[in-house]
C-alpha positions in Angstrom: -1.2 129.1 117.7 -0.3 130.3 121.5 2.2 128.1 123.5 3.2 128.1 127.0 7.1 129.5 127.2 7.5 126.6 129.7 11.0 125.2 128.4 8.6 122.2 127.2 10.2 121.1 123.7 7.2 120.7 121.3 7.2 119.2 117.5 5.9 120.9 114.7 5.3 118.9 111.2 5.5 121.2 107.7 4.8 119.2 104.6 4.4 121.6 102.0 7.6 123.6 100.5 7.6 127.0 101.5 5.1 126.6 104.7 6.2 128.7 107.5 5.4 128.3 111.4 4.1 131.1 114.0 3.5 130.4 117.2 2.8 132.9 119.9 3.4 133.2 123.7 3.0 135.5 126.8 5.8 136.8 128.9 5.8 139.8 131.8 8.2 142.7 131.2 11.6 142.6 132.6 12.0 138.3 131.9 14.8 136.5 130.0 13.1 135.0 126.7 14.8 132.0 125.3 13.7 130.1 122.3 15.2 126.7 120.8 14.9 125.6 117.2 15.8 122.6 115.6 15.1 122.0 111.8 15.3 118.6 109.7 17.8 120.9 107.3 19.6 123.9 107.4 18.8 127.4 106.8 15.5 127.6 108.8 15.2 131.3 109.9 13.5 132.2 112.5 12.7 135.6 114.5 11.3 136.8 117.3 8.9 139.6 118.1 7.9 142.0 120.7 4.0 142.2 120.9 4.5 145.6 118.7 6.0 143.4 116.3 9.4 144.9 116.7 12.2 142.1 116.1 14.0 141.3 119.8 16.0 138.5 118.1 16.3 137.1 114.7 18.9 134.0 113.5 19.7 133.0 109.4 20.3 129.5 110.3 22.8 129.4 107.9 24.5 126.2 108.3 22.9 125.4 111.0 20.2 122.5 112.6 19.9 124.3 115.3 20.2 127.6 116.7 18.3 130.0 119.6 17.0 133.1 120.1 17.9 135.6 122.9 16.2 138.4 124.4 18.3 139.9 127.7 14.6 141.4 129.0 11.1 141.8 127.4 10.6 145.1 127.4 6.6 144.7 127.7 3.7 142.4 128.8 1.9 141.0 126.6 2.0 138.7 123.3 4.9 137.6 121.3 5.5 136.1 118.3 8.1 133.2 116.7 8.0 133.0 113.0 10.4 130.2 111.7 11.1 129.9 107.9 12.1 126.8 106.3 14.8 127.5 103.1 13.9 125.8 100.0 12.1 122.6 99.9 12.8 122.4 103.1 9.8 119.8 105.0 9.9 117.9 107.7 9.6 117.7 112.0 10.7 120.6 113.2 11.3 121.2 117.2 10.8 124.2 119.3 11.0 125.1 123.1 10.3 128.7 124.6 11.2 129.9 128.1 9.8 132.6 129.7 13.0 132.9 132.7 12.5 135.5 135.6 16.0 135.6 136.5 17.2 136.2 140.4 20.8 137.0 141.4 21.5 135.3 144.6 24.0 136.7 147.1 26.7 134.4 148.4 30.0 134.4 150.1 33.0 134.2 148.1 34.7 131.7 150.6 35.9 128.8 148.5 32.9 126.6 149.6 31.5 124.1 146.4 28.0 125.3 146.1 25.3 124.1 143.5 23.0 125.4 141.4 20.2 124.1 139.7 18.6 125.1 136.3 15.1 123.6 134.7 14.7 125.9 131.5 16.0 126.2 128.5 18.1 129.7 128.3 18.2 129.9 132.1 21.6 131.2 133.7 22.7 131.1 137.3 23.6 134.6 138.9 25.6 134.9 142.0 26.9 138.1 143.6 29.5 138.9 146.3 31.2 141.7 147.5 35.3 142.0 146.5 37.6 144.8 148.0 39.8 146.4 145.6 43.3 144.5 145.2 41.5 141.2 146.2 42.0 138.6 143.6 39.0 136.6 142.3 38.6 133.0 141.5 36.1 131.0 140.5 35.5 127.0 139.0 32.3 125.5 137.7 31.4 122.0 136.9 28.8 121.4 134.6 26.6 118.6 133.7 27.3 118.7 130.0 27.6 120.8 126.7 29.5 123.9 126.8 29.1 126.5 129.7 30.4 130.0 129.5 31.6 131.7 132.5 32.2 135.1 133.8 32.5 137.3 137.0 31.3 141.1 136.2 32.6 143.9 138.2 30.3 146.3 139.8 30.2 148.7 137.0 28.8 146.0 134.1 32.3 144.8 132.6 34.1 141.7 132.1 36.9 141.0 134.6 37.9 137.3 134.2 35.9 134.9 131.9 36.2 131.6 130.3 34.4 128.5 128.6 34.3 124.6 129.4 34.5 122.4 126.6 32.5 119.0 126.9 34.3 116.1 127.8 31.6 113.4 127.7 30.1 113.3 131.3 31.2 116.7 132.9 33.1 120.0 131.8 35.6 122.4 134.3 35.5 125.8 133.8 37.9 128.3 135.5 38.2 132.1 135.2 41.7 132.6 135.6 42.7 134.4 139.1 42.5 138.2 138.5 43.4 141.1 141.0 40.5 143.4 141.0 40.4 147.3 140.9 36.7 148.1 141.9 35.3 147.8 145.3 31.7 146.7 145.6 29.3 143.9 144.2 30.5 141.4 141.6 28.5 138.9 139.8 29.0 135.5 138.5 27.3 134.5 135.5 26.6 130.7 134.4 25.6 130.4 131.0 24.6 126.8 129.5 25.0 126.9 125.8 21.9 126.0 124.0 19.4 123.9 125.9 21.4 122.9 128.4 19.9 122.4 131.7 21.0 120.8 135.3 23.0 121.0 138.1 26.0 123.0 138.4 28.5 123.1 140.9 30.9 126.2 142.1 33.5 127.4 144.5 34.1 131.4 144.5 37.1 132.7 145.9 37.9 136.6 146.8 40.9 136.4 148.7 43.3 138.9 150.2 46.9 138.1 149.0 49.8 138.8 151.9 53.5 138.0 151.8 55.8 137.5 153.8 59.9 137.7 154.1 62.2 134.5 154.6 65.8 133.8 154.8 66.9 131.4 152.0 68.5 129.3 154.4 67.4 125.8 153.0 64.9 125.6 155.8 61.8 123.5 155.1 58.8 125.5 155.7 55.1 124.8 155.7 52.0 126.9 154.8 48.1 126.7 154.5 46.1 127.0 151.4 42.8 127.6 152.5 40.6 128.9 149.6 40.7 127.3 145.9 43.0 129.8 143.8 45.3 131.0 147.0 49.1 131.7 146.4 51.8 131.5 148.4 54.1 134.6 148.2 57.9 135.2 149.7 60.0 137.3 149.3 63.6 137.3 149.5 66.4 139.5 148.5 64.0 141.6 146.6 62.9 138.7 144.5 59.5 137.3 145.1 59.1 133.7 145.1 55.0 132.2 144.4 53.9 129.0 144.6 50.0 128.0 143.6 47.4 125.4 144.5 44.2 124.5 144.9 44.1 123.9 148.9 45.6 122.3 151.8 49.3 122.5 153.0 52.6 123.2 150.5 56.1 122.2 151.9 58.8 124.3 150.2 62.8 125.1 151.0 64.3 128.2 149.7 68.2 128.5 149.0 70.3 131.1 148.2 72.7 130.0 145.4 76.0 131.5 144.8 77.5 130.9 141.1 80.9 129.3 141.3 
């Protein structure tokens, strides 16, 4: 039977042991496939199959209610194929959505500014790039509607530089890839990646910021600087020593002394 891969979650009812289900859909070459599956027990396999039958994605369901299938990019157009094998005696209503995601990396400015994102389908992840300079430092925080979101900003050659993954906490999570100095200068990318179905609207503030110091006397003297982009530090230095102070944004007050020991 041929679905649409439109995110929609559809209910499928086995009542004989041993009855598997195959359903079918079209996607383009070059999309994002995503498929959800919930079973009434565990150990539901399923798979998933290029229209030459190849297996793109395949899961034991071990354990496991739920699970879902991944495919990075189709590699063809045309039809493929979900089988999903219940373990056992294993009956009952089973649930399954598929998302056929043509993903788009938007180009923003890494300026601190909250910015939101919205996602409708199943599997779908929001992509931003921005340029960095090597020796900037990078920061980023999400807020997510629900369910656990992994995070990541990718340096311009493909690999990892800072990532990190929010925990639910009943109404919202925070995620923050901890500040990292970068050694690459080009285009980075941030990745948002809702864990299973999630869907909704996240919010972000990207920061590539261009660390300076400066030297002060350790006088006592109460000095004030701005914070102007989420992640910015404060550096001093004094006597060779350097002295940082972090925060999110606005203005730190701070003295600095010069002790001697008695």
């Amino acid at each position: 039977m041929e679905i649409p891969a439109d995110g929609a979650t559809r209910t499928i009812v086995t009542t004989v042991p041993g009855e598997r289900i195959h359903r079918t859909f079209h996607a383009a070459p070059g999309r994002r496939l995503y498929a959800w599956v919930t079973s009434p027990e565990t150990g539901t396999s399923g798979v998933l199959l290029a229209p030459d039958t190849t297996t793109l994605a395949s899961a034991s369901g071990s354990g496991k209610k739920a699970y879902g299938l991944e495919v990075a990019s189709s590699p063809a157009d045309g039809t493929y194929r979900i089988d999903l094998d219940p373990a056992g005696t294993n009956v009952g209503s089973f649930t399954l959505s598929v998302s056929e995601i043509a993903e788009l990396a938007v180009p923003v400015i890494p300026d601190g500014t909250v910015r939101t994102a919205l996602t409708t389908l199943p599997g779908e992840r929001v992509l931003r790039t921005f340029p960095a300079t090597a020796g900037q430092r990078l920061f980023v925080h999400v807020d997510s509607p629900a369910g656990a979101t992994s995070v990541a900003l990718l340096a311009p050659s493909g690999a990892t530089v800072a990532s990190a993954t929010a925990n639910d906490t009943g109404t919202a999570v925070d995620a923050e890839a901890a500040p990292v100095s970068v050694t690459e200068t080009g285009t980075y990318t941030l990745v948002i990646d809702p864990a299973n179905n999630g869907t909704g609207t996240y919010s972000y503030a990207l920061s590539a910021i261009t660390e300076t110091s400066a030297d002060v006397t350790p006088d006592g003297s109460a000095r004030q600087t701005a914070i102007t982009l989420p992640g910015d530090r404060i550096i001093r230095r004094l006597d060779r020593k350097s002295t940082r102070l972090n925060s999110s944004h606005g203005y730190i007050s701070y003295a600095v002394f010069c002790l001697k020991k008695k």
